[in-house]
BAZA-650159 format. One line per 8 residues: number of its first residue (from 0); their letters; for each residue x, y, z of N, C-alpha, C, O, CB. Coordinates in steps of 0.001 Angstrom, whole numbers, plus 500000, padded with zeros to 6 digits. Glycine has a CB too. Layout:
<pts>
NUM) a) X/Y/Z/X/Y/Z/X/Y/Z/X/Y/Z/X/Y/Z | ...
</pts>
This chain:
<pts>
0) xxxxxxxx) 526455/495655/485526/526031/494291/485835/525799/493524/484532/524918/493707/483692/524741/494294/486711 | 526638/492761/484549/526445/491570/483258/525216/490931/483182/524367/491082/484060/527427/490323/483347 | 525001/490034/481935/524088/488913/481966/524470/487887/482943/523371/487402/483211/523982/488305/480659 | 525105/487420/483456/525342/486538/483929/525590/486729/485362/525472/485738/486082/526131/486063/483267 | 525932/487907/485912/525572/488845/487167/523706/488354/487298/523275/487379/487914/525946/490980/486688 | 523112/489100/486724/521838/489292/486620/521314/487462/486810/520487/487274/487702/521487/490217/485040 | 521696/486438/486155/521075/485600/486164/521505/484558/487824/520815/484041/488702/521297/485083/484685 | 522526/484635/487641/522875/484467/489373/522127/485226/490335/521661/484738/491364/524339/484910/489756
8) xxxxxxxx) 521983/486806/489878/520918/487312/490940/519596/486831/491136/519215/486873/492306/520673/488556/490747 | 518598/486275/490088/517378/485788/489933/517450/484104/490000/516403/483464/489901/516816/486381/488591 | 518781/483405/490179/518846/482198/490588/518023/481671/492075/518565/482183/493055/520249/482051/490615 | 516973/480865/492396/516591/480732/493231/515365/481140/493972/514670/480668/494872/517293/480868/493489 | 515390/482604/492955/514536/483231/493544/513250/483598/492715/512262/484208/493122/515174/484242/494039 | 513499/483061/491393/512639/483093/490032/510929/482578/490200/509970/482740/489446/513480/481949/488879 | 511028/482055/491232/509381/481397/491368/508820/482686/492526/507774/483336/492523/509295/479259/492273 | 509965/482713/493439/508523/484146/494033/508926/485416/493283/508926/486505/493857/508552/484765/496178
16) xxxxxxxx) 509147/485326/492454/509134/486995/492087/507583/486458/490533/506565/487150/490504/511590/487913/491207 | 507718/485434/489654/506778/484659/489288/505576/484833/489877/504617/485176/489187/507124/483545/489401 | 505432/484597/491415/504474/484449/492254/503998/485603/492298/502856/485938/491983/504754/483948/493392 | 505222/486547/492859/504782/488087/493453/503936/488675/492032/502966/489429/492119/506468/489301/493950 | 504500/488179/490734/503617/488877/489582/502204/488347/489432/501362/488892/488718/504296/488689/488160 | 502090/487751/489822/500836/486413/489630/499967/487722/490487/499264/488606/489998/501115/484223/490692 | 500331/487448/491995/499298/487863/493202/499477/489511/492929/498428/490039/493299/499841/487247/495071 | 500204/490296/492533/499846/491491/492060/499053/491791/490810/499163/492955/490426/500860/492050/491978
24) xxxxxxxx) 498287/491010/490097/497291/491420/489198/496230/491662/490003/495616/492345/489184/496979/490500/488139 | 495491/491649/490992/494673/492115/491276/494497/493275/491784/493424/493877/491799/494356/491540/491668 | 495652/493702/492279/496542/494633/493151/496248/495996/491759/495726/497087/491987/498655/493852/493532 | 496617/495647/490745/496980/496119/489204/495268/496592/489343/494939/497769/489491/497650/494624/487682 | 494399/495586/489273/493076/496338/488493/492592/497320/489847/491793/498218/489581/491546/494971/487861 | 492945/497211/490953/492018/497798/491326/492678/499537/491412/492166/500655/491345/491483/497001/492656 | 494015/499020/491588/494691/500599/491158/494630/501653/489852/494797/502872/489810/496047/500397/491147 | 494306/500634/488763/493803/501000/487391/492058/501922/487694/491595/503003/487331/493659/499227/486347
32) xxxxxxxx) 491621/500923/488420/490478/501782/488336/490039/503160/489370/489277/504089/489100/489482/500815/488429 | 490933/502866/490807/491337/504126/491619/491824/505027/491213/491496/506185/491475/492028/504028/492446 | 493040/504548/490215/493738/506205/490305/492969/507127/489413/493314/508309/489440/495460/506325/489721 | 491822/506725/488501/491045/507858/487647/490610/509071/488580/490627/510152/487991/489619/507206/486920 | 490294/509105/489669/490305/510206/490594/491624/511023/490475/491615/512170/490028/490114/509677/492025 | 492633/510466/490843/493766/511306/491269/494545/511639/489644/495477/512440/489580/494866/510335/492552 | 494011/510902/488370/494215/511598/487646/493450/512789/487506/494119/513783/487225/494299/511010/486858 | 492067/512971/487644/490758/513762/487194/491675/514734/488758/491429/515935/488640/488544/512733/487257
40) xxxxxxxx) 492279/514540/489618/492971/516020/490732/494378/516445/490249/495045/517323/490796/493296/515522/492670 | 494771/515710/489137/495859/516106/488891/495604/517043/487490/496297/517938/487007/496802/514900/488855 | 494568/516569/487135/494532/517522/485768/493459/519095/486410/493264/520186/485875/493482/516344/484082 | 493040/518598/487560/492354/520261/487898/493941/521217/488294/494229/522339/487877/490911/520217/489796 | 494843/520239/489304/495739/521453/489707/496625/521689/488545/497688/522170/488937/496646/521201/491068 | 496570/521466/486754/497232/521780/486014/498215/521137/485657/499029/521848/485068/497419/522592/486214 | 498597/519765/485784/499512/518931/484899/498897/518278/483797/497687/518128/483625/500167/517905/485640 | 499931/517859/482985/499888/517357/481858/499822/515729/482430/500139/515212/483502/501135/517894/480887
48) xxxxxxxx) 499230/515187/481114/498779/513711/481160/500612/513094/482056/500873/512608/483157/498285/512922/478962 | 501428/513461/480886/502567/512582/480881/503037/513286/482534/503537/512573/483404/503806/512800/479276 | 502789/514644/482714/503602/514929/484213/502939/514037/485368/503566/513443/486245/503453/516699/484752 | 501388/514063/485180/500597/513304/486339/501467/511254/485965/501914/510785/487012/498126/513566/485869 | 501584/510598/485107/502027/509870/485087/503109/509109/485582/503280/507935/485911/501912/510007/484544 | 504116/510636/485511/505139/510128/485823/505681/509952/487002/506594/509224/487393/505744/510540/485307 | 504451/511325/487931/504103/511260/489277/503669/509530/490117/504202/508955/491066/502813/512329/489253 | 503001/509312/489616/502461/507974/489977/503360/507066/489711/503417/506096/490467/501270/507599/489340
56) xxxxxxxx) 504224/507151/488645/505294/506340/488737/506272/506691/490413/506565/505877/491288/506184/506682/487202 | 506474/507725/490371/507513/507991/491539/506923/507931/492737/507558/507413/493656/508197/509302/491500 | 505883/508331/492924/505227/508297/494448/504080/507797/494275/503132/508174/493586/505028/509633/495239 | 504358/506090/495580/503293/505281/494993/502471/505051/496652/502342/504137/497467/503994/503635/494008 | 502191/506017/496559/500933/506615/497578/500131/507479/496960/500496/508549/496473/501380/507417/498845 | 498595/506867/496966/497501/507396/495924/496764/508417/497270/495962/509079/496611/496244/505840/495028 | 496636/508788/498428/496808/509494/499132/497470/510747/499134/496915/511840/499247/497061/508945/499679 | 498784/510519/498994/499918/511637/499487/499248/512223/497576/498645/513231/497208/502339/510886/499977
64) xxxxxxxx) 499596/511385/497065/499318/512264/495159/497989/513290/495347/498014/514514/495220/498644/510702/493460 | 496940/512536/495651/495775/513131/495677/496195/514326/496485/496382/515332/495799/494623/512269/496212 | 496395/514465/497818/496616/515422/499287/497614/516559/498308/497381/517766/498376/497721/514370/501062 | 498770/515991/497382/499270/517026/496982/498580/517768/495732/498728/518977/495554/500507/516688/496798 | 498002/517150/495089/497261/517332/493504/496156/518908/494365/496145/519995/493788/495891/515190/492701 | 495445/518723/495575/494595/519156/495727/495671/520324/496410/495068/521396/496361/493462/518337/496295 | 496850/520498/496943/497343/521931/497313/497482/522125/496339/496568/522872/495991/498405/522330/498111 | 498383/521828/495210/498764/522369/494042/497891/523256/493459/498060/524373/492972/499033/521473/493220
72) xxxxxxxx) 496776/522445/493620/495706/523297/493102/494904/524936/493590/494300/525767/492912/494794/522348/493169 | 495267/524878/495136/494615/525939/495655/495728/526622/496395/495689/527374/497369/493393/525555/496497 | 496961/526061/495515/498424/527273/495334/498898/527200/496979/499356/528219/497497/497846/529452/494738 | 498788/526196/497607/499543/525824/498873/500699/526221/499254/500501/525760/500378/499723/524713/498961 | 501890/526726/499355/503105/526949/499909/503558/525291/500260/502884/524380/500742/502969/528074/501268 | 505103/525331/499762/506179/524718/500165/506002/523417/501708/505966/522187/501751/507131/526083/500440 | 505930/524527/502787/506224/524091/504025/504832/523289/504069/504928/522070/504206/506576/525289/505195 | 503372/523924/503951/502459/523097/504531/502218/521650/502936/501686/520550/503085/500814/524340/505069
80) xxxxxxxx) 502688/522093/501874/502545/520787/500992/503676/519607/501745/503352/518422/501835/503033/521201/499125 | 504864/520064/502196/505848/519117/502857/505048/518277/504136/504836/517079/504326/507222/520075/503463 | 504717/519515/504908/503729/518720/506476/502875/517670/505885/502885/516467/506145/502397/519956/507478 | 502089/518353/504998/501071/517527/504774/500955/516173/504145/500031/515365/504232/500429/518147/504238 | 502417/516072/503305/503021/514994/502464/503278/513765/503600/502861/512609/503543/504541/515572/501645 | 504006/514325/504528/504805/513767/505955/503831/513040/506741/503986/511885/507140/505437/515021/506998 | 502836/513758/506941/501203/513362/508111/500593/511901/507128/500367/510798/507625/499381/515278/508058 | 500466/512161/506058/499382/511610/505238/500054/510153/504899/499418/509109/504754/498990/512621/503819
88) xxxxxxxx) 501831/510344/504779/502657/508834/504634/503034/508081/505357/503478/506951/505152/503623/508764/504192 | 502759/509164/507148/503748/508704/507753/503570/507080/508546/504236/506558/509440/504045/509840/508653 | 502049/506459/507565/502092/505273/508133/503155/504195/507182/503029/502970/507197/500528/504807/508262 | 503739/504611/506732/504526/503049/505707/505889/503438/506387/506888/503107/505750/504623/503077/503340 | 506106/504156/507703/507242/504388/508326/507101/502691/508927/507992/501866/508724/507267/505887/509460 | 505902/502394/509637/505106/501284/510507/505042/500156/509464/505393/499030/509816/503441/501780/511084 | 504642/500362/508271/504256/499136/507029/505890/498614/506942/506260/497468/507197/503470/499925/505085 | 506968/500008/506421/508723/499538/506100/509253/498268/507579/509715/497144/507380/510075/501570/506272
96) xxxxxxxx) 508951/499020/509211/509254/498211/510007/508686/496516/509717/509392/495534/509489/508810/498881/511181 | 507481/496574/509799/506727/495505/510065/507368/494489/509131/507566/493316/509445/505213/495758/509874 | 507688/495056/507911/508276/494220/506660/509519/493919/507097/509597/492692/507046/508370/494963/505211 | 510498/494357/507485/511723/494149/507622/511603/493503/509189/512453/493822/510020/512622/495507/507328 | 511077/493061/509357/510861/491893/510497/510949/491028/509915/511763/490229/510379/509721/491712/511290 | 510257/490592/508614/509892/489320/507986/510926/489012/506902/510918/487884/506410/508435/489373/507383 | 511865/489970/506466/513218/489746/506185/514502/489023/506900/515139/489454/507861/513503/490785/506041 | 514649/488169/506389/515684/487250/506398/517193/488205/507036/517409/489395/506805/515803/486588/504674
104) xxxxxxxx) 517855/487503/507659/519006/488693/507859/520350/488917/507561/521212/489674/508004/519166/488892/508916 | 520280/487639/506268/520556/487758/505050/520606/488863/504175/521589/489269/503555/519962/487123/504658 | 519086/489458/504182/518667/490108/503096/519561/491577/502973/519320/492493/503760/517062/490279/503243 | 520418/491685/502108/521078/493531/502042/520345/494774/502678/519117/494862/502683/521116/494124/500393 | 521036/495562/503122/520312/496943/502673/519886/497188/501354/518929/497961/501400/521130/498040/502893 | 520121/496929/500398/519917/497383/498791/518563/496922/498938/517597/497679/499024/520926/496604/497385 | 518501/495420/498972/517336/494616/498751/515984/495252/500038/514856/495154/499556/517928/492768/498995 | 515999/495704/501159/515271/496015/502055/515295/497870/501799/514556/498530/502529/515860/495284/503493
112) xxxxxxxx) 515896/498377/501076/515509/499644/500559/514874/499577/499429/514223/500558/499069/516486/500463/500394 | 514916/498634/498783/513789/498625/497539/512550/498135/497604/511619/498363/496831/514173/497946/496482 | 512576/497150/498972/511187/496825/499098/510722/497779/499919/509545/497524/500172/510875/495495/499585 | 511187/499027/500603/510766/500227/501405/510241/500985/499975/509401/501884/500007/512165/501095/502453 | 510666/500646/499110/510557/501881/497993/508810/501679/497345/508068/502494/496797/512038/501597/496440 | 508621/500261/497695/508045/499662/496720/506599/498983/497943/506039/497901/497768/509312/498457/495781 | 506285/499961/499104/505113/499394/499696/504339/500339/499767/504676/501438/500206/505214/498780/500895 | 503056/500026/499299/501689/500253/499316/501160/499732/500448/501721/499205/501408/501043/499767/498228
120) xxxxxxxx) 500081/499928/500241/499001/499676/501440/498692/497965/500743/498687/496942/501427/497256/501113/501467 | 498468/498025/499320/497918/496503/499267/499182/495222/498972/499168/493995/498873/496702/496465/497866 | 500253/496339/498904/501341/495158/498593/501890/494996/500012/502693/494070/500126/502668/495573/497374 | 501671/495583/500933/501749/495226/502320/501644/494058/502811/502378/493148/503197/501009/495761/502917 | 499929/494430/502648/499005/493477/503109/499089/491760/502268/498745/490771/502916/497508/494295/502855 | 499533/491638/500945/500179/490484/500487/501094/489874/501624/500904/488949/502414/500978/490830/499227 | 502121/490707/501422/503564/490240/501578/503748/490309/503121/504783/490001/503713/504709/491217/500725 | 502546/490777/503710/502742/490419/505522/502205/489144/505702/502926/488335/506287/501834/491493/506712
128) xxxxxxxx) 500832/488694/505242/500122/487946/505309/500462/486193/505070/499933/485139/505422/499363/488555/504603 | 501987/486717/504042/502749/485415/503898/503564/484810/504999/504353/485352/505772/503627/485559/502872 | 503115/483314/504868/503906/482543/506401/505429/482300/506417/505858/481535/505553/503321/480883/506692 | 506158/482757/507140/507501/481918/506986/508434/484014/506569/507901/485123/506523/507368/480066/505027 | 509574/483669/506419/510462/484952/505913/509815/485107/504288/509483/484433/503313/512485/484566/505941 | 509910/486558/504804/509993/486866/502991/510811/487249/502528/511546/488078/503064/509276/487675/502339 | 511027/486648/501027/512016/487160/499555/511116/488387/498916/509979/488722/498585/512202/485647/498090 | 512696/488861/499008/512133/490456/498526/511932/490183/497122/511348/491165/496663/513302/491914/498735
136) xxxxxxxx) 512136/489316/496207/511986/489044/494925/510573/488979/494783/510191/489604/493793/512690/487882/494493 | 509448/488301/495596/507950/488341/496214/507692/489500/495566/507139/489605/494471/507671/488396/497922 | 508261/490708/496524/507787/491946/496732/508021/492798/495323/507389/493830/495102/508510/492551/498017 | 509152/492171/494248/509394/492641/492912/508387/492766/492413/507610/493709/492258/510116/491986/492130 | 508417/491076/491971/506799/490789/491345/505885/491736/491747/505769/492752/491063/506095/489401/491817 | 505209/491583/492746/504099/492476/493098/503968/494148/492717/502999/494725/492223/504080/492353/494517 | 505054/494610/493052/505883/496051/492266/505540/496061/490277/504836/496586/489415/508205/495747/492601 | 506666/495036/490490/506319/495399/488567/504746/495286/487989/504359/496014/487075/507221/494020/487431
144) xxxxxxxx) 503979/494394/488562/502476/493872/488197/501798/495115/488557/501452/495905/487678/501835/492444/489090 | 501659/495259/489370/500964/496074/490530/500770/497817/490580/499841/498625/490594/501829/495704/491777 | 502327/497825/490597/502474/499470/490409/502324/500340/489342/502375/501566/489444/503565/499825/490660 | 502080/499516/487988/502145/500370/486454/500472/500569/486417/499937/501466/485766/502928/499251/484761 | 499784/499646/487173/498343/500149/487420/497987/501639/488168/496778/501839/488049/497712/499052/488302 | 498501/502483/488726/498299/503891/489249/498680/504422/488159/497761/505077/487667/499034/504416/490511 | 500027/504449/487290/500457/505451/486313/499329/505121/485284/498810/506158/484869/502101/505299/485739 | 498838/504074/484792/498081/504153/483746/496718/504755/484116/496066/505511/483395/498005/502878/483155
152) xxxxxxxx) 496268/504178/485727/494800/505163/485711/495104/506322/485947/493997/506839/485796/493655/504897/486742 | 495709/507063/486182/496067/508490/486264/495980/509241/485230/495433/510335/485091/497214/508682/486640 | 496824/508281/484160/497119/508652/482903/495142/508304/482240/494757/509137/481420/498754/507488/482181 | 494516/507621/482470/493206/507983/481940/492323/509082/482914/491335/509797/482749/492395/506579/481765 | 493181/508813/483914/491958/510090/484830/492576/511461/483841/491649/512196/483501/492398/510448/487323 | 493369/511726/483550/493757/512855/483096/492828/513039/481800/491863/513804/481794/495284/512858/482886 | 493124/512449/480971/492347/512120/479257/491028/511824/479334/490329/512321/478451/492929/510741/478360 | 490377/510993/480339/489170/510992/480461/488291/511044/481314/487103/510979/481000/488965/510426/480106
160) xxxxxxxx) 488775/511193/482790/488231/511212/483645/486870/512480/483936/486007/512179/484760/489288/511125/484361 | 486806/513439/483429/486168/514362/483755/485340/513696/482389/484143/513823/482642/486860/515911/483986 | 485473/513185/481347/484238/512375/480173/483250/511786/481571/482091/512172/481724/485132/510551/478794 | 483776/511029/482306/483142/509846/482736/482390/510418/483952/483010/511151/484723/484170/508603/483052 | 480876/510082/484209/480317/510492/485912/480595/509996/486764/480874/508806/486911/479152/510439/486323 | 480562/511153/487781/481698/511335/489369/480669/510144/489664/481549/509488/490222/481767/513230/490791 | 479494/509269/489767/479240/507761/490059/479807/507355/489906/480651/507378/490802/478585/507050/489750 | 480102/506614/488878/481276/505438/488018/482760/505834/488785/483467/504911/489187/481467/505824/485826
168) xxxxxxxx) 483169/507189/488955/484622/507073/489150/484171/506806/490491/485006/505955/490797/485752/508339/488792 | 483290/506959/491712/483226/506272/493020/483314/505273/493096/483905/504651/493978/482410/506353/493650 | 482656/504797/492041/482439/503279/492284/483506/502563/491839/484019/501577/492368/481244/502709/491628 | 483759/503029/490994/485581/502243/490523/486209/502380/491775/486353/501317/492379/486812/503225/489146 | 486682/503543/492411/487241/503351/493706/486889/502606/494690/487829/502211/495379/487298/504231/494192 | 485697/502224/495045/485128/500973/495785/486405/499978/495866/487132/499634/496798/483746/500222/494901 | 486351/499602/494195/487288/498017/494602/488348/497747/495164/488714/496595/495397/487703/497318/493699 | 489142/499038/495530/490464/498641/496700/489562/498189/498029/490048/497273/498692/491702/500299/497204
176) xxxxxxxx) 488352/498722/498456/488361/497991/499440/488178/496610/499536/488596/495898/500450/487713/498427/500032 | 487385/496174/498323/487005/494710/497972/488069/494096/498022/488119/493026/498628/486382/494416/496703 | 489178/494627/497397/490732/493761/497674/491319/493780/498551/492262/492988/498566/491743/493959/497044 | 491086/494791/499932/491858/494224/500948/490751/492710/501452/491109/491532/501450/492166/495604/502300 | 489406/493251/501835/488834/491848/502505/489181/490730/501914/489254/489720/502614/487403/491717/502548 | 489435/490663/500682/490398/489517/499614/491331/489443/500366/491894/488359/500516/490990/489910/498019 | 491579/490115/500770/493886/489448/500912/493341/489158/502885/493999/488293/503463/496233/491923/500528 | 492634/489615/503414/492862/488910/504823/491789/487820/505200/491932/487060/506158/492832/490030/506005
184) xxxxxxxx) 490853/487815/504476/489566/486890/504325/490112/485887/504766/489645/485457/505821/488866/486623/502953 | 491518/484994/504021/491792/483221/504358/492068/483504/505366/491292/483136/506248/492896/482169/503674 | 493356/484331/505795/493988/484256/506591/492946/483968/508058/493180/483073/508871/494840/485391/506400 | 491694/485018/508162/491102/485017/509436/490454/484161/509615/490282/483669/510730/490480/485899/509769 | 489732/483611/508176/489159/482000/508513/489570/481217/509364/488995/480668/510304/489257/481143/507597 | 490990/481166/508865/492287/479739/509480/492455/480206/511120/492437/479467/512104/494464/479857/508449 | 492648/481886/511061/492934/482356/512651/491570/482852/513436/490795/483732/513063/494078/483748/512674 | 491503/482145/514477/490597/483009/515372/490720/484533/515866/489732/485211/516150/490561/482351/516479
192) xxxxxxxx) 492077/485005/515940/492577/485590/516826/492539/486405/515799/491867/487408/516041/493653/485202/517635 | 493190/486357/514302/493570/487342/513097/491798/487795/512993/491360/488942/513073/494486/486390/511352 | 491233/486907/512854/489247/487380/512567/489190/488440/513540/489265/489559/513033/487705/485941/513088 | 489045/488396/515164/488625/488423/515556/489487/490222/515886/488817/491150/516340/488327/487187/516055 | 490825/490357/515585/491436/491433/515310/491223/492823/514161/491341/494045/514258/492397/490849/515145 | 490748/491596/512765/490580/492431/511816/488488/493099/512187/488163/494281/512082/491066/491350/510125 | 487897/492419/512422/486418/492902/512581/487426/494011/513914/487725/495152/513562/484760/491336/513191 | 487617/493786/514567/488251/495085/516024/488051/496127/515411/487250/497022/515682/490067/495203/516647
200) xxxxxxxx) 489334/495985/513901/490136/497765/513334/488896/497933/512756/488892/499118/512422/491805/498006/511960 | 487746/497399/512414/487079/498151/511223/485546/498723/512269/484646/499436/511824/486674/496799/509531 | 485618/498208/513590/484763/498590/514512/485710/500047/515375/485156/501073/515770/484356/497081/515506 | 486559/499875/515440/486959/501588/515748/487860/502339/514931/488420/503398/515214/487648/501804/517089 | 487956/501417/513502/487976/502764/512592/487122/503363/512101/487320/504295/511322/488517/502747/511662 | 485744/502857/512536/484313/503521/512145/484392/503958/513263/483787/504974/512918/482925/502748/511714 | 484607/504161/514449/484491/505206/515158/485397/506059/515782/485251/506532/516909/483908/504923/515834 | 486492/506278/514905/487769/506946/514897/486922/507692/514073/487009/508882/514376/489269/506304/514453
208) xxxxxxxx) 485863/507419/512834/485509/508571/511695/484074/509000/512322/483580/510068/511959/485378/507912/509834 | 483527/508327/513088/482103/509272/513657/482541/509858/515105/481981/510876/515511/480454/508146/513926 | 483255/509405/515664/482929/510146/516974/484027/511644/516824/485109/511800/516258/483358/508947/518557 | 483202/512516/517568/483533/514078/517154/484696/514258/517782/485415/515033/517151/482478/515271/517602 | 485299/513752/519027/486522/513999/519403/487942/513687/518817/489083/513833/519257/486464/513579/520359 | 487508/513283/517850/488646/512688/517141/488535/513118/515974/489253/512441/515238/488769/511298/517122 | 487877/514081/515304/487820/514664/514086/488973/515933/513719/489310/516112/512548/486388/515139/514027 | 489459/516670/514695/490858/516850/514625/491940/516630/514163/492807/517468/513916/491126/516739/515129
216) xxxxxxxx) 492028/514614/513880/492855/513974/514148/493039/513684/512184/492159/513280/511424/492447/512791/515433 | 494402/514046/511860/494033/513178/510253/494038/511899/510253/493930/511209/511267/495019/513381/509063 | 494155/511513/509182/493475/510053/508426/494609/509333/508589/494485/508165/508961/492933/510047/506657 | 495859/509849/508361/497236/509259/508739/497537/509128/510145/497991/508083/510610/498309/510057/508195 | 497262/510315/510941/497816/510059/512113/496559/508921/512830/496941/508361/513858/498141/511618/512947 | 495521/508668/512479/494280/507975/512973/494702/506484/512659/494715/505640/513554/492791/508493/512173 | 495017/506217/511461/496189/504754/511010/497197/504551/512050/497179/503557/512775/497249/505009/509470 | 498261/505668/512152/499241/505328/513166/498785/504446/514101/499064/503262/514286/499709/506416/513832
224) xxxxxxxx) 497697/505537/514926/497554/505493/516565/496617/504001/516314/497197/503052/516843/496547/507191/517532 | 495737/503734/515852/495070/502477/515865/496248/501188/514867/495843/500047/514645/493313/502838/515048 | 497162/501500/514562/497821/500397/514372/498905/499849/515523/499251/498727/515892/498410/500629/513156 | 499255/501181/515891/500107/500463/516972/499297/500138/518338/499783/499821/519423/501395/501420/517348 | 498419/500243/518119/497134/499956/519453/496614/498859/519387/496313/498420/520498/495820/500841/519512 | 496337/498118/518428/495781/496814/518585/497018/495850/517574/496838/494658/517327/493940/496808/517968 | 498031/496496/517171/499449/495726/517110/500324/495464/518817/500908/494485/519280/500556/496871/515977 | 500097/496598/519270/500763/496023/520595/500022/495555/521472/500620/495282/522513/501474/496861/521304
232) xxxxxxxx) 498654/495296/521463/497586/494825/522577/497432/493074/521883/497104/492123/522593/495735/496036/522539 | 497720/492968/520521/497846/491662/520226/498850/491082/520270/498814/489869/520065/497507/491409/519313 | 500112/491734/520554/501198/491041/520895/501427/490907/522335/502131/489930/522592/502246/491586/520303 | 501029/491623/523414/500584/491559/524721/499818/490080/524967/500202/489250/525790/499629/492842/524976 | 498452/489900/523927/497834/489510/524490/497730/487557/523982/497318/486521/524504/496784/490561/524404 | 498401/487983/522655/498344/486689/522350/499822/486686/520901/499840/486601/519673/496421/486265/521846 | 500880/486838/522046/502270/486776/521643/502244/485465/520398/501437/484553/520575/503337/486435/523149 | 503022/485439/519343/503688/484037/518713/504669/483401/519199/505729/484016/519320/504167/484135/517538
240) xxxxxxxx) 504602/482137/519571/505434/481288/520117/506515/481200/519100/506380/481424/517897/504791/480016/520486 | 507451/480899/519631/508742/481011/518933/508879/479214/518212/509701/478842/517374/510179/481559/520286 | 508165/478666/518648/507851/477308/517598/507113/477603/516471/507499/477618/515302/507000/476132/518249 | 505802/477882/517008/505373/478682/515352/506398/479473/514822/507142/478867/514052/504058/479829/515373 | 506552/480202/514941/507466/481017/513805/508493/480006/513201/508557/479854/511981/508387/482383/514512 | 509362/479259/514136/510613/477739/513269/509090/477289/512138/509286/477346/510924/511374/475525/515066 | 508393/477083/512392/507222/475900/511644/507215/477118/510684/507865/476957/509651/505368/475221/512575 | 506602/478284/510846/506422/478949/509546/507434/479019/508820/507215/479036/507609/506000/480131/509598
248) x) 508522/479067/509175/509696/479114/508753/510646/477947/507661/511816/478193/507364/510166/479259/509928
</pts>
C-alpha cells in the first residue's frame, strides 16, 4: 500500500478517527492504572516484563489475561486454560454483534474484523453509545489511544507492582468503574428509558453476585445471560422507531 493508497484511505474519515483518539484517553488512564494487577499475575505465573507486555498487546481482555496469568501459575493443563479463556470472553461474541449493527453496509469485512479485533468492554461502550452509524475509523482512534494503556500497566505491574500496596493497586482498579458511569451518565440523562435500564443491570447484577443460586454461574456466563435479558425485554418493550434511527442517522 502506497502513500497515496493510505491517504485516500484516511480521506473523509480523518476527524473520527481524531475523535476516536481524543475519547480514548480516558479509556488509556484507567487501563494504565488496572492493568498493574494483571501485571503483578503475570509476573507470579513467571513471565518476563517484555513477555507479559506483549501479551496485553495481543489479547485485549484484562479478564481472560488475568483468568490465564492465574492457571499458568498453578500449572493448569491446555484444555481447561482453553474452556476457561472461551467462558470468560465469550461476552464480546454479543459486544462484535451489537457493533456490527451500527456498521454501515458499506463497511468491508477487513474493516468490521478489525473493529472485532479491537473491542473492549470500554471501547464498546463509547462506540455503542454514539448516535447515527459508526466509522470504524472512530473505533481506530480509540484502539491506538486506548489500548497501549494495558501493555504499559502490565509492563509496570511486572517492574513494580509487588513495590507498591495491594491498597493502592485496588484502588487504581476502582477507576474503570468510574469510567463506565462516565460514558453512560449523558446518555441516561437525555433517555428515560436508557436511565431507567442502566440502574435495572446494576440492581441484578448485584444480585446475580449475592444471591446463592447463582454462584455456580461464572462472571462471563452471568454477562451473557443478563445482557441478552434486558437487551431483548428492551427491545420488546420499548422497540426504536425506524424514524429515529433515519434522524440518528
Amino acid at each position: 500500500m502506497g502513500k497515496g493508497d493510505i491517504i485516500k484511505m484516511f480521506r473523509g474519515h480523518g476527524r473520527w478517527y481524531i475523535k476516536g483518539i481524543k475519547d480514548g484517553v480516558p479509556i488509556f488512564l484507567g487501563y494504565l492504572a488496572a492493568s498493574i494487577t494483571i501485571g503483578i499475575s503475570a509476573k507470579n505465573a513467571g513471565l518476563s516484563a517484555l513477555q507479559a507486555t506483549f501479551t496485553s498487546l495481543l489479547i485485549n481482555a484484562s479478564a481472560g489475561e488475568f483468568i490465564g496469568f492465574t492457571l499458568m501459575a498453578a500449572n493448569s493443563g491446555y484444555i481447561e486454560l482453553l474452556i476457561m479463556e472461551a467462558v470468560a470472553n465469550s461476552r464480546y461474541l454479543l459486544m462484535s454483534c451489537a457493533l456490527s449493527q451500527k456498521l454501515g453496509p458499506d463497511v468491508s469485512i477487513w474493516h468490521r474484523l478489525l473493529v472485532g479485533f479491537g473491542i473492549t468492554d470500554e471501547i464498546f461502550g463509547f462506540s455503542v453509545t454514539r448516535a447515527g452509524k459508526l466509522d470504524p475509523f472512530y473505533n481506530y482512534g480509540l484502539m491506538t489511544s486506548a489500548l497501549p494503556g494495558c501493555a504499559l500497566g502490565t509492563f509496570l505491574g511486572v517492574i513494580l507492582g509487588n513495590i507498591l500496596p495491594m491498597r493502592m493497586v485496588s484502588a487504581l482498579s476502582m477507576g474503570l468503574y468510574g469510567m463506565f458511569v462516565a460514558v453512560y451518565t449523558p446518555q441516561a440523562r437525555k433517555d428515560k428509558i436508557v436511565r431507567v435500564l442502566v440502574i435495572l443491570s446494576f440492581i441484578l447484577s448485584w444480585a446475580f453476585a449475592k444471591i446463592s443460586i447463582f454462584s455456580g454461574i461464572s462472571s462471563g456466563a452471568k454477562t451473557i445471560i443478563l445482557t441478552v435479558v434486558i437487551s431483548l425485554a428492551a427491545a420488546i418493550l420499548f422497540p426504536v422507531k425506524e424514524e429515529e434511527k433515519k434522524d440518528e442517522a
